[in-house]
C-alpha positions in Angstrom: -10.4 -9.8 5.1 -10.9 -9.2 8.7 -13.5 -7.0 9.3 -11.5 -4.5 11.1 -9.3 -3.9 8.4 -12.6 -3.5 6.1 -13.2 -0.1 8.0 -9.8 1.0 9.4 -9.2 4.8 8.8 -6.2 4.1 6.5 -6.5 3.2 2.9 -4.9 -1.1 2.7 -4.1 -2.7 -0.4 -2.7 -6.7 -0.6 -1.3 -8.3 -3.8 0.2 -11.8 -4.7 4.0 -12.0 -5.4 2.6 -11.3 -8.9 1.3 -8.2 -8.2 -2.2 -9.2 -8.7 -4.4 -6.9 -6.1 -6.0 -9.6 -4.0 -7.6 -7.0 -1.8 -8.3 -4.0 -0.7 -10.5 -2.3 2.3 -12.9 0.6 2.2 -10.3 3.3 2.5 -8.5 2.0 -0.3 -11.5 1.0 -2.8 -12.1 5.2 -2.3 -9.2 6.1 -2.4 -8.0 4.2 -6.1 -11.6 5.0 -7.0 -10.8 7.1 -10.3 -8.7 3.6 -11.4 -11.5 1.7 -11.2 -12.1 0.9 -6.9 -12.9 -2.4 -5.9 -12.8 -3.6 -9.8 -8.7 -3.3 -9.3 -9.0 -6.4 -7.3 -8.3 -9.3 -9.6 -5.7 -6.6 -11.7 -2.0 -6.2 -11.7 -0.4 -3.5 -9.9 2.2 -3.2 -12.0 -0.3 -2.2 -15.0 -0.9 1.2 -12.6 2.9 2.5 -11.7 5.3 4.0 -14.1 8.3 1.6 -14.2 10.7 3.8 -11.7 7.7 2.6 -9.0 7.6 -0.9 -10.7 10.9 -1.2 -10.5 11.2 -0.4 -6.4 8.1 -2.8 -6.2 10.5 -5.5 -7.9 13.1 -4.9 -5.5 10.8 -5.2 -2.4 9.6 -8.7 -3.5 12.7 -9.9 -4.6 14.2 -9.2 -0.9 11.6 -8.9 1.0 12.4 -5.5 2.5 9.8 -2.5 3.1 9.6 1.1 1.3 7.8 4.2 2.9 7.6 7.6 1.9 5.9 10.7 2.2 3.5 12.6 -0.3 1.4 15.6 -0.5 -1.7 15.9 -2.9 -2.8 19.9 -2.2 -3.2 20.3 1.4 -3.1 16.4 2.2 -0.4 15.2 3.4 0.0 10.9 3.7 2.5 8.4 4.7 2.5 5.2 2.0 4.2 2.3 4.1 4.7 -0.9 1.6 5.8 -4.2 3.1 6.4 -7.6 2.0 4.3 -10.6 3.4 5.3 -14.1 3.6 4.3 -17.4 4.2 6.4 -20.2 5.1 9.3 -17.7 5.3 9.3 -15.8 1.7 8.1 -13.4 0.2 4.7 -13.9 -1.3 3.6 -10.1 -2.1 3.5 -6.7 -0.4 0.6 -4.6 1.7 0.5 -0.9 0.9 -1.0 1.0 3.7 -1.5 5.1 3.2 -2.1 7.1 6.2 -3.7 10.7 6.1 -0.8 13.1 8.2 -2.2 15.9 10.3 -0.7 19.5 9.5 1.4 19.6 12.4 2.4 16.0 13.7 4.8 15.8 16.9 7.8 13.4 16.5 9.7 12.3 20.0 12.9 10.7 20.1 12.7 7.4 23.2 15.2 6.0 24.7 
């Protein structure tokens, strides 16, 4: 892992196209800490979602295409952002990045 990522005030998870959790940063070892923390590394996401989730995880390595969504957990609000990687042009897992929202966040429209 690069060491930025390590530290980077968003919580980063990376599995295989298995769905084995090959890592995870600071953020995201705290964050997943009541399932265990760093000790999900080595471990199959799919063991952790009900299958509605596993099932959209599915989709996303089968073609590749991201899924991102908004939650709330008392008065924290996040953005979850899941992508596919690949190497050598396909799919060969997903990163998860969850991003604490402020209260009030501005949105502009660009042209």
């Amino acid at each position: 892992m690069h060491s930025w990522i390590k530290e980077f005030p968003a919580a980063i998870t990376v599995c295989d196209i298995n769905g084995i959790i090959t890592e995870m940063n600071d953020r995201a070892i705290a964050t997943f800490k009541g399932d265990g923390g760093a000790e999900l590394i080595g471990k199959n996401l799919f063991d952790y979602h009900p299958a509605h989730c596993n099932d959209i995880i599915k989709e996303m390595l089968a073609t590749g295409k991201p899924h991102s969504y908004t939650i709330q957990k008392g008065e924290v609000k996040k953005l979850i952002y899941q992508q596919p990687w690949f190497s050598d042009g396909k799919v060969a897992g997903l990163v998860e990045m969850s991003f604490v929202l402020p209260g009030e966040m501005p949105h502009y429209v660009r042209s």
